[in-house]
Backbone as numpy.savetxt, mean C-alpha at the origin, in Angstrom:
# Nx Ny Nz CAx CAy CAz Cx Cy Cz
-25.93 -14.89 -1.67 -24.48 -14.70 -1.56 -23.77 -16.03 -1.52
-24.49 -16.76 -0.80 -23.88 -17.96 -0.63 -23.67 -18.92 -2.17
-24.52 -18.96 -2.93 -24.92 -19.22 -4.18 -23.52 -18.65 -5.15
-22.95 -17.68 -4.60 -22.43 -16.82 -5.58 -20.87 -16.90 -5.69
-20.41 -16.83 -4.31 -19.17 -17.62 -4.26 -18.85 -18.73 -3.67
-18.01 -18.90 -4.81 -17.18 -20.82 -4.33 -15.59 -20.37 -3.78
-15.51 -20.47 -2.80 -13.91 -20.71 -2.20 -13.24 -21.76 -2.96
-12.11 -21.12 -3.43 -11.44 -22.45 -3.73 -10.58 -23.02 -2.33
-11.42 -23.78 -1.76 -10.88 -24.89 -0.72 -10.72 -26.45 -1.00
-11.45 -26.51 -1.91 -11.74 -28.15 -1.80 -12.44 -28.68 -0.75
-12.96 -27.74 0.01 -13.97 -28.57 1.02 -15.48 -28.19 0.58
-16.25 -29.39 0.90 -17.52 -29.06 0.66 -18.63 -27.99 1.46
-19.10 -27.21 0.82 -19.80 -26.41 1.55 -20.08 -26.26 2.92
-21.02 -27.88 2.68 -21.69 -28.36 4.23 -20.20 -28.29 5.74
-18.99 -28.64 4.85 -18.48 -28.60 6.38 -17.48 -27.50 6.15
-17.85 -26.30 5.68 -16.86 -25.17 5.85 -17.85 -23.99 6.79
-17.11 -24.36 7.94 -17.31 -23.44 8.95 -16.75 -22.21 8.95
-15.27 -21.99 8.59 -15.52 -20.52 8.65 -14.58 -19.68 7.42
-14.91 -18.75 7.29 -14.33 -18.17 5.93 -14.18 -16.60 6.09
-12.78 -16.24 5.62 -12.28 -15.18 5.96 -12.30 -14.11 4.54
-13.13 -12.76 5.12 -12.79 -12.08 3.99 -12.15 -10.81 4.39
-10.79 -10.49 3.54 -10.49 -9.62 3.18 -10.69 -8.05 2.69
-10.97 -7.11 3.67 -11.08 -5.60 2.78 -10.21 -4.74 3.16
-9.20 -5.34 1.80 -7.63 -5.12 2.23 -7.55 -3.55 1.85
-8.70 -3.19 1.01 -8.53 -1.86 0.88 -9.64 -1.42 -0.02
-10.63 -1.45 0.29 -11.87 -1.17 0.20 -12.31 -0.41 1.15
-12.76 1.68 0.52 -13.86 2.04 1.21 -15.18 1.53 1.91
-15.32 0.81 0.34 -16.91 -0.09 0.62 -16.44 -0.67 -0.17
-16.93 -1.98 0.14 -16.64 -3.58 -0.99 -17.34 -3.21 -2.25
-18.75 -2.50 -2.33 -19.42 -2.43 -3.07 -18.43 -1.14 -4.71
-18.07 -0.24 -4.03 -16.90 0.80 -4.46 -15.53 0.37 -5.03
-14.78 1.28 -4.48 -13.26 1.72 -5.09 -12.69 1.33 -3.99
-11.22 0.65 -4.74 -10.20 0.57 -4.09 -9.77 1.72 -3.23
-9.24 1.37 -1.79 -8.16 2.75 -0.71 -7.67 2.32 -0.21
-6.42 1.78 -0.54 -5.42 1.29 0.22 -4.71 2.60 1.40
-5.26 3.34 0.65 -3.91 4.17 1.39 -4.47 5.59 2.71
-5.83 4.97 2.99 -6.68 5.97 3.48 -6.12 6.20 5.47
-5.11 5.04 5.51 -4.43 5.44 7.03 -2.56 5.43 6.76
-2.02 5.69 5.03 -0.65 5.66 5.05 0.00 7.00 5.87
-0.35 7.93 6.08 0.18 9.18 6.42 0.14 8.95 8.33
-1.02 8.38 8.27 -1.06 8.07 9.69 0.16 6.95 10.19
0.22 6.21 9.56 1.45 5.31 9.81 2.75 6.16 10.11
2.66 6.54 8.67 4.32 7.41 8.95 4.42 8.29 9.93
3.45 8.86 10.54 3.31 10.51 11.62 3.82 9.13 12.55
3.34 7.64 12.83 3.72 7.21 13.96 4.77 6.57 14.19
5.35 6.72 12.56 6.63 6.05 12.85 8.16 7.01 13.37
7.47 8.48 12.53 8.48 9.56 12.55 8.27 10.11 14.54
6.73 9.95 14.84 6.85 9.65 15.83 7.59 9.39 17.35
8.03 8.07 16.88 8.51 7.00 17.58 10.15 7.23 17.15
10.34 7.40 15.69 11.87 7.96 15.94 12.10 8.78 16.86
11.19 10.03 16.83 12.01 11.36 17.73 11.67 10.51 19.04
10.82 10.02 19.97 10.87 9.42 21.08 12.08 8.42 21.43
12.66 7.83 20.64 13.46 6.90 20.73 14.41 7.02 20.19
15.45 8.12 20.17 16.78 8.33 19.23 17.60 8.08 19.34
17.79 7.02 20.20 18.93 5.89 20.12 18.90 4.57 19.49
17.26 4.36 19.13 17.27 3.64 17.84 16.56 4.15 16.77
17.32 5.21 16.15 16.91 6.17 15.35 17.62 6.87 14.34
18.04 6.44 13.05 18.66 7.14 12.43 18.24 9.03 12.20
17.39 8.77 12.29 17.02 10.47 11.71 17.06 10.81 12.84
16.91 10.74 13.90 16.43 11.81 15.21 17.38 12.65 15.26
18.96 12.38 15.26 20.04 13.37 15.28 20.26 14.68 14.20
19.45 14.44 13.14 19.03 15.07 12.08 18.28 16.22 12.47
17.01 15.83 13.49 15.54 17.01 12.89 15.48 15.96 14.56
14.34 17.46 15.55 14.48 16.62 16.62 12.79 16.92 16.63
11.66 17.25 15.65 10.46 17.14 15.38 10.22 16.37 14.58
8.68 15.39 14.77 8.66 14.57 14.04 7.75 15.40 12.35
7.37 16.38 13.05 6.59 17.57 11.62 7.57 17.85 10.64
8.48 18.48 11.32 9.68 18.94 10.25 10.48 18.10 9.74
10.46 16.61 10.23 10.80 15.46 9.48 9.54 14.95 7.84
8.60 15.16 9.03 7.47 14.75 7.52 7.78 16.03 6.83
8.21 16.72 6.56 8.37 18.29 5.80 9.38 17.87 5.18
10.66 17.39 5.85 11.76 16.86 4.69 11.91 16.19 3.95
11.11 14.67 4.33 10.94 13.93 3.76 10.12 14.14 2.54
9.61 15.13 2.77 8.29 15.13 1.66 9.00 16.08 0.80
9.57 17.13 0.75 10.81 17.97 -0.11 11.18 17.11 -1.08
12.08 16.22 -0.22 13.17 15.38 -0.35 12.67 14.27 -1.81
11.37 13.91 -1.80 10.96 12.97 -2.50 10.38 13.96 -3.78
9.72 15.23 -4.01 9.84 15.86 -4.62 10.79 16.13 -5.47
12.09 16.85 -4.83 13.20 16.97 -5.45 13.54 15.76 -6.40
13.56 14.30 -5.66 13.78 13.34 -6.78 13.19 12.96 -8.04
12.07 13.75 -7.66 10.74 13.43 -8.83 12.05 14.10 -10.21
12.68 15.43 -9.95 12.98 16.15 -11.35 14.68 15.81 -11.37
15.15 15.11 -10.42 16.60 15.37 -9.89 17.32 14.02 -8.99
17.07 12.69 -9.48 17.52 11.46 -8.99 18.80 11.81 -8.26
19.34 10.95 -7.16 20.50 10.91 -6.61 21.46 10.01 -6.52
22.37 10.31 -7.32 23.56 9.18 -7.61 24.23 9.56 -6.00
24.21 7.93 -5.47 25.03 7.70 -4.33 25.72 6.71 -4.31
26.58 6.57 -5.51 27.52 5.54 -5.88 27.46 5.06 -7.11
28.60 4.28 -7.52 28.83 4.09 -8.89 28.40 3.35 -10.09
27.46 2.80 -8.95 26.49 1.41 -9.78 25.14 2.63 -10.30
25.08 2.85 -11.45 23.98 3.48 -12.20 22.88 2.63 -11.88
22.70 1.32 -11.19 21.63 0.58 -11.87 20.87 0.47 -10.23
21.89 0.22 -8.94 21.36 0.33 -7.66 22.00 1.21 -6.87
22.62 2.14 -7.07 22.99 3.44 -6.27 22.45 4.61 -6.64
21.33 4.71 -7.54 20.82 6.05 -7.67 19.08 5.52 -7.09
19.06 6.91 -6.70 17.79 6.94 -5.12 16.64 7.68 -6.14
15.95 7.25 -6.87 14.59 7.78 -7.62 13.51 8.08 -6.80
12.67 8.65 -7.68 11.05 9.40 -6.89 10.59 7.83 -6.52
10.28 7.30 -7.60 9.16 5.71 -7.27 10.16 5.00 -6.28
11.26 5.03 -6.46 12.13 4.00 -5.92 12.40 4.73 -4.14
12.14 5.78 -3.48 12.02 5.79 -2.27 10.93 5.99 -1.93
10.42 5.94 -2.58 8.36 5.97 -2.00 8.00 4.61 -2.14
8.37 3.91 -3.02 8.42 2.58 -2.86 8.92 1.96 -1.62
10.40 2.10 -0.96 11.36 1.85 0.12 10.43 2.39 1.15
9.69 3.30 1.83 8.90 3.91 2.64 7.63 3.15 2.59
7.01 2.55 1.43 5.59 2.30 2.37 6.05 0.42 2.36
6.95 0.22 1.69 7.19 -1.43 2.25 7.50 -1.40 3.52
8.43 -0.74 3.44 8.61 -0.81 5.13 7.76 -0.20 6.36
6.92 0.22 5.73 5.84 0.87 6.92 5.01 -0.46 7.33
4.94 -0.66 6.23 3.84 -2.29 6.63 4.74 -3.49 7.45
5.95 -3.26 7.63 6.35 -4.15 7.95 7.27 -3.57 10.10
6.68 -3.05 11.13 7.45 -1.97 11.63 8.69 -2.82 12.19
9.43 -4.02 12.07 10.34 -4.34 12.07 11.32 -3.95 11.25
10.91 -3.58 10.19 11.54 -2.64 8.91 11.83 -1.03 8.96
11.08 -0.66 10.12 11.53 1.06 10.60 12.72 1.00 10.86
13.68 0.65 11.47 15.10 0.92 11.72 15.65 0.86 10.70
15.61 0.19 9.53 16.33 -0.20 8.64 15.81 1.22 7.62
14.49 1.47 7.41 14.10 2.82 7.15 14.75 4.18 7.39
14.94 3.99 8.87 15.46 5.45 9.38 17.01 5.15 8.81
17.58 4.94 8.76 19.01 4.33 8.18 19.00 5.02 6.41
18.11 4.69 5.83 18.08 4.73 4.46 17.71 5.92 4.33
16.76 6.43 4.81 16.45 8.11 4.58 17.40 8.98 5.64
18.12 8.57 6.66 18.77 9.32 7.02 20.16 9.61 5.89
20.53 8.47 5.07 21.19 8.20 4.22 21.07 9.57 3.12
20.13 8.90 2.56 19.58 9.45 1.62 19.39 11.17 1.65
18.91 11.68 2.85 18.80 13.61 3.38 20.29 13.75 3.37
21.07 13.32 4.03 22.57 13.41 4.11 23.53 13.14 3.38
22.89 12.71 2.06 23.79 12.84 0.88 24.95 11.80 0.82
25.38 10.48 1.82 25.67 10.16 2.53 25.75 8.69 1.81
26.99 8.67 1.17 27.24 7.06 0.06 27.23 6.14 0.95
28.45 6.04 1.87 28.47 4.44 2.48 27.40 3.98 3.19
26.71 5.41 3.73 25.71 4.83 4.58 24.43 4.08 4.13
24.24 5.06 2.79 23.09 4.15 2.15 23.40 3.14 1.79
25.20 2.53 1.22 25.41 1.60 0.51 24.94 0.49 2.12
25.24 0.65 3.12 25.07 0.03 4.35 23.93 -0.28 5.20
22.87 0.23 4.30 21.24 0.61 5.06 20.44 -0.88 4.15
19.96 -1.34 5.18 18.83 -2.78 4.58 17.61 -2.35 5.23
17.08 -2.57 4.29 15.45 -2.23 4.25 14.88 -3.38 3.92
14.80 -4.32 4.76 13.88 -5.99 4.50 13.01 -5.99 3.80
12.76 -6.61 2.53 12.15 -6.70 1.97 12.19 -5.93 0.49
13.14 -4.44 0.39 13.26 -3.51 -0.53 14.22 -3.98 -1.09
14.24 -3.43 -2.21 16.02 -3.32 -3.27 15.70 -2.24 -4.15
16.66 -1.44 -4.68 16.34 -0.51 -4.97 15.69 -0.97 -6.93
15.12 -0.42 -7.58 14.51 -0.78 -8.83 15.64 -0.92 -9.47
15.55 -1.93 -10.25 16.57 -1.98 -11.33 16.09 -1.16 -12.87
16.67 -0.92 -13.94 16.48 -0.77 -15.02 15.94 -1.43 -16.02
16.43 -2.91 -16.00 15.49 -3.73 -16.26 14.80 -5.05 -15.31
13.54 -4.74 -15.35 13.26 -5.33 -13.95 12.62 -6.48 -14.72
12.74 -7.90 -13.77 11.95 -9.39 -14.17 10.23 -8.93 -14.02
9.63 -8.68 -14.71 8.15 -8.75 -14.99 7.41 -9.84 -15.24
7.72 -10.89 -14.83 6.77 -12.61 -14.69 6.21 -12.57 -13.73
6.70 -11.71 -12.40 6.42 -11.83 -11.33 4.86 -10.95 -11.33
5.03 -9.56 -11.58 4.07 -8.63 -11.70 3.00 -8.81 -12.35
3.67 -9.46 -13.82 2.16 -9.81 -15.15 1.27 -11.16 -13.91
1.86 -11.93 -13.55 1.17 -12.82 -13.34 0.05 -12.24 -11.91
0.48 -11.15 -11.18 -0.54 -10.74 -10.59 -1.25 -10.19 -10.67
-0.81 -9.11 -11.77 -1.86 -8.43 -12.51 -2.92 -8.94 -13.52
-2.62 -10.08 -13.61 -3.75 -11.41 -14.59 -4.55 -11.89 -13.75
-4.27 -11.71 -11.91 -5.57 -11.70 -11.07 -6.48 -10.63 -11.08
-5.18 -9.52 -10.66 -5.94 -8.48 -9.91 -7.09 -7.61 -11.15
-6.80 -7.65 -12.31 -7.09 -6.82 -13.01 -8.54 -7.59 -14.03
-8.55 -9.02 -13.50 -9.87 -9.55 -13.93 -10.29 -9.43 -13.36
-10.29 -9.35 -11.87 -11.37 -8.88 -11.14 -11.70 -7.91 -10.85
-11.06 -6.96 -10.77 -11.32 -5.45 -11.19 -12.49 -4.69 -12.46
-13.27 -4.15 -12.35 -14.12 -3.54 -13.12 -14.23 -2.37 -14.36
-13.03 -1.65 -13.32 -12.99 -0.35 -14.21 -12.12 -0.82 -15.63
-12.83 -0.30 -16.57 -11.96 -0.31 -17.66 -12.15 1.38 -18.55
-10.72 1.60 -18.90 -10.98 2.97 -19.90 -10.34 2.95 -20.95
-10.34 3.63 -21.81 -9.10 3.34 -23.35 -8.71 4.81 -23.46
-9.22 5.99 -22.72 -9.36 7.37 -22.25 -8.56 7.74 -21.13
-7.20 8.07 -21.29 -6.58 8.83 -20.17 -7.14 9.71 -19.36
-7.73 10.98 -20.14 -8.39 12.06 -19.46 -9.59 11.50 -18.46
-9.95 10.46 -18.61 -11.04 9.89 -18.06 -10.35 9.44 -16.69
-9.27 9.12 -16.79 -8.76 8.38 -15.26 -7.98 9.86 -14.27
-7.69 10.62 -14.94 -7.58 11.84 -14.20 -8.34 12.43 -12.48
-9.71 12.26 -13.07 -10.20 12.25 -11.44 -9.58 10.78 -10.56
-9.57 10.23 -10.63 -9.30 8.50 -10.26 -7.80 9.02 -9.50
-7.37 9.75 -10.24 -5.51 9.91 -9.80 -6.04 11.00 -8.92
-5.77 12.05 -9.33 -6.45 13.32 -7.99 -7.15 13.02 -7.02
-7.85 11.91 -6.90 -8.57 11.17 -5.61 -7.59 10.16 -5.00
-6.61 10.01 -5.54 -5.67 8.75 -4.58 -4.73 10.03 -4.31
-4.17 10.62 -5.13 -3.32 11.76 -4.57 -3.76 12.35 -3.65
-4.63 12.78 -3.52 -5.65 13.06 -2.14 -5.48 12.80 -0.99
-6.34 11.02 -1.44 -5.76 9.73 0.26 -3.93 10.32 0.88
-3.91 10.30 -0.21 -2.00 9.68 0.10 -0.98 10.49 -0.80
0.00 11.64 -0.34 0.84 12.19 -1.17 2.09 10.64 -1.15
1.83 10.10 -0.20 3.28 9.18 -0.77 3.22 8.33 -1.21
1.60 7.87 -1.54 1.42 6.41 -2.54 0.04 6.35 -3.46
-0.48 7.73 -3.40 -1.52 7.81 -4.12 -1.20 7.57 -5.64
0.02 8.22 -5.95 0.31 8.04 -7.42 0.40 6.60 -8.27
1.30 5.98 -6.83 1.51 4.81 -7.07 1.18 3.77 -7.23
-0.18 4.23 -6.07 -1.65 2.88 -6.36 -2.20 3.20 -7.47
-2.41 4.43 -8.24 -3.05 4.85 -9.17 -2.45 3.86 -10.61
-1.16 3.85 -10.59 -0.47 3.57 -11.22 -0.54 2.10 -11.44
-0.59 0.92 -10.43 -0.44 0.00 -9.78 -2.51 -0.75 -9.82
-2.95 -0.13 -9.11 -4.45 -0.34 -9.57 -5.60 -0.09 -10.57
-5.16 1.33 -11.62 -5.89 1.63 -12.08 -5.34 1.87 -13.72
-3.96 2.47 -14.00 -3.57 2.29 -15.05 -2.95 0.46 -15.98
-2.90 0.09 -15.05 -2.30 -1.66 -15.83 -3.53 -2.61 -15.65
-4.61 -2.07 -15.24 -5.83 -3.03 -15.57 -7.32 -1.81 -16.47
-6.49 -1.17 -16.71 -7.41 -0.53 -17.65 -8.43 -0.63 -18.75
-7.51 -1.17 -19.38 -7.44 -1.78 -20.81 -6.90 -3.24 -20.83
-7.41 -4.05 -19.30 -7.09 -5.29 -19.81 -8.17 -6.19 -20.15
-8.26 -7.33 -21.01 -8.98 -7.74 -22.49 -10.02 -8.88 -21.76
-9.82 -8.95 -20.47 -11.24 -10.11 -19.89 -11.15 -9.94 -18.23
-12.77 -10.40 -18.07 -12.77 -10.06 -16.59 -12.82 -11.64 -16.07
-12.91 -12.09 -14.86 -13.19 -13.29 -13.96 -14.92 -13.39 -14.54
-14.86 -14.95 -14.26 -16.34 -15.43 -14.37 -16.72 -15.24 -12.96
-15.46 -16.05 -12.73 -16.36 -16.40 -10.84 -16.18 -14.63 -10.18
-16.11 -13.73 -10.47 -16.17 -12.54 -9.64 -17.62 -11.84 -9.09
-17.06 -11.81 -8.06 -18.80 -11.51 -7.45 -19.26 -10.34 -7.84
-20.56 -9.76 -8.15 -20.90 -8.69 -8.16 -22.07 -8.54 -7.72
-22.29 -9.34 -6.61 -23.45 -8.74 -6.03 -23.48 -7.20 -4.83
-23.77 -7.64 -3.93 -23.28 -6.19 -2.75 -23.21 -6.80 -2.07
-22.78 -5.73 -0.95 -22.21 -6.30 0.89 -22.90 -5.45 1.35
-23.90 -5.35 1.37 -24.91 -4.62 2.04 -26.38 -5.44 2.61
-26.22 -5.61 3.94 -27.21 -6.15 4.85 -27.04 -7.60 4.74
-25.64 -8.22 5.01 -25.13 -9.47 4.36 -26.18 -10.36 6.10
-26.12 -11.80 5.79 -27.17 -11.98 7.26 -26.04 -13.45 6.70
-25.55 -13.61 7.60 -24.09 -14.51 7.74 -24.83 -15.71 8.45
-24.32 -16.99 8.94 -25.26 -18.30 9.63 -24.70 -17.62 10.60
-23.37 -17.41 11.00 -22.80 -17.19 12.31 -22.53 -15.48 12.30
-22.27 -14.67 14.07 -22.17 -13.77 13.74 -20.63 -13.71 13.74
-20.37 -12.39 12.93 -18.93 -12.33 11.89 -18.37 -11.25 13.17
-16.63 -11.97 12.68 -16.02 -10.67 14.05 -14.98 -10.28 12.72
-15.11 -9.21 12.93 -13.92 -7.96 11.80 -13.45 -7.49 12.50
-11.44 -8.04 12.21 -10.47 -7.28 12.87 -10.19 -6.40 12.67
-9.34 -4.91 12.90 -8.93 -4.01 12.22 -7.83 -3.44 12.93
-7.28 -2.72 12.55 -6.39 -1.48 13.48 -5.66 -0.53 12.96
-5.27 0.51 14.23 -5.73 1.62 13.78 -4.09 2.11 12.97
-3.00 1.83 12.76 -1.73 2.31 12.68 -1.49 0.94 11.26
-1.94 1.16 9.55 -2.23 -0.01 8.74 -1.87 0.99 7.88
-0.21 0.68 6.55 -0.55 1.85 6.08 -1.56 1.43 4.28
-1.76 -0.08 4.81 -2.35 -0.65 3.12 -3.84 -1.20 3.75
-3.72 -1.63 4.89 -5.19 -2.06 5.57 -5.78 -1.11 6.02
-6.41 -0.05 5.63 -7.14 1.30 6.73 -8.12 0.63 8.13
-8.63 1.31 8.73 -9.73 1.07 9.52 -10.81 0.84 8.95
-11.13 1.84 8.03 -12.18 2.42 7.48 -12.18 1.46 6.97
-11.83 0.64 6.17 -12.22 -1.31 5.27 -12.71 -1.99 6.70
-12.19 -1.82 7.27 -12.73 -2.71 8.40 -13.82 -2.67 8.66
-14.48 -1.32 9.26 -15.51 -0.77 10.05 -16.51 -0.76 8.81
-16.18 -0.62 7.52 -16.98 -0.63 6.21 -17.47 -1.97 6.28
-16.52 -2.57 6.26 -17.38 -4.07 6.36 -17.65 -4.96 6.63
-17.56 -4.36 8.19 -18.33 -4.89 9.52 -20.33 -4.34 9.12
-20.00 -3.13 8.42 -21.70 -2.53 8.42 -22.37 -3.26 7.39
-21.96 -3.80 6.84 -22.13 -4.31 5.68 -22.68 -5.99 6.05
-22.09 -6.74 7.53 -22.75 -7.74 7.76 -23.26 -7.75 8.75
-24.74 -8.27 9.16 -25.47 -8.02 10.47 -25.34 -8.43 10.89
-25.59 -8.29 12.34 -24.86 -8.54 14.06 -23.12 -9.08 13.85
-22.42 -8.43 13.24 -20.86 -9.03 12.86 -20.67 -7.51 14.51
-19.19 -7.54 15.24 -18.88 -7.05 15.84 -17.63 -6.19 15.16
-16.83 -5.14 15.27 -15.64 -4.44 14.89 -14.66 -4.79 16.06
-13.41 -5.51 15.97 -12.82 -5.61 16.95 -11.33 -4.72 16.86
């Protein structure tokens, strides 16, 4: 293993003590991408924590369960799938799309300084409710434009997708692939599908330096501590605890 990858650090082997890996969303390192195998769990704790706290809570005055909130919300994003919502006059950032609030929902889940600004936007958004959405910030979100700058995206997808394995030139073939993230995740399965598996499909070279050996019975110089936790809606547990087993005497913290 050691043989196999080079960090790009610029430090020499001999004095790199310690090195951090990532299973930002890996069942098993050895497998498929799952980002999304604790997103639902996030949101139950964020919808949660609204109804507990409805004085900093846009939705709580709405729905005073946090079930029948995940029930609306989940309607609600449906409906947009066939039926976008113009909430103001700008065609280009006042209409509320399927990708474009499922998008707004799991940025801000990862971020829970970004829940208030959340409950604001979907309270917006159920309530039909122009100024308020025009008035709702979601750190980090904007709503999609029409034509969006793509330098940003190609150039990550010229990482992510050389190192990535799967390739198909066969739609019908990626079908199970989608029904298995739809699965993980009704509110981002599509989207990782979309995001991980359709834009590196058919792309034309892989990484040299990409590892392909396994993470199975890894025997480390030092023993390895793997963080995790349990409320991650792009980091699961399950990456964690996967590959903690994967290196011997490493601890799960």
């Amino acid at each position: 293993m050691e043989s196999s990858i080079r960090p790009n650090t610029g430090i020499a082997r001999e004095h790199l003590l310690l090195i951090a890996l990532a299973a930002c969303g890996a069942d098993n390192p050895n497998r498929s991408y799952s980002f999304s195998l604790d997103t639902e769990i996030t949101l139950s704790a964020f919808l949660t924590g609204c109804i507990e706290s409805p004085q900093l809570c846009a939705l709580a005055p709405i729905y005073n369960s946090a079930g029948i909130l995940s029930q609306r919300i989940a309607s609600l994003i449906e409906d947009l799938k066939a039926s976008p919502l113009a909430l103001g006059p700008n065609s280009t950032t006042d209409v509320v799309t399927y990708d474009g609030i499922k998008s707004a929902i799991v940025s801000a889940l990862y971020f829970p300084f970004s829940w208030y600004g959340l409950a604001e936007l979907l309270a917006a958004v159920i309530e039909g409710n122009a100024s308020a959405y025009a008035s709702a910030t979601v750190p980090g979100y904007s709503p999609p434009s029409l034509f969006p700058n793509l330098a940003g995206p190609e150039v990550q997808n010229g990482i992510q997708c050389a190192d990535r394995p799967f390739r198909s030139d066969d739609l019908a073939s990626m079908l199970p692939v989608l029904a298995r993230f739809e699965t993980e995740s009704w509110i981002r399965g599509d989207g990782d599908v979309a995001i991980q598996v359709l834009q590196c499909a058919r792309w034309k070279f892989t990484s040299k330096e990409r590892y392909e050996g396994t993470f199975d019975n890894i025997k480390t110089r030092h023993s390895a501590l793997v963080v995790g936790n349990s409320i991650d809606p792009t980091t699961p547990l399950a990456s964690a605890r996967n590959l903690s087993e994967g290196l011997k005497g490493s601890v799960l913290l």
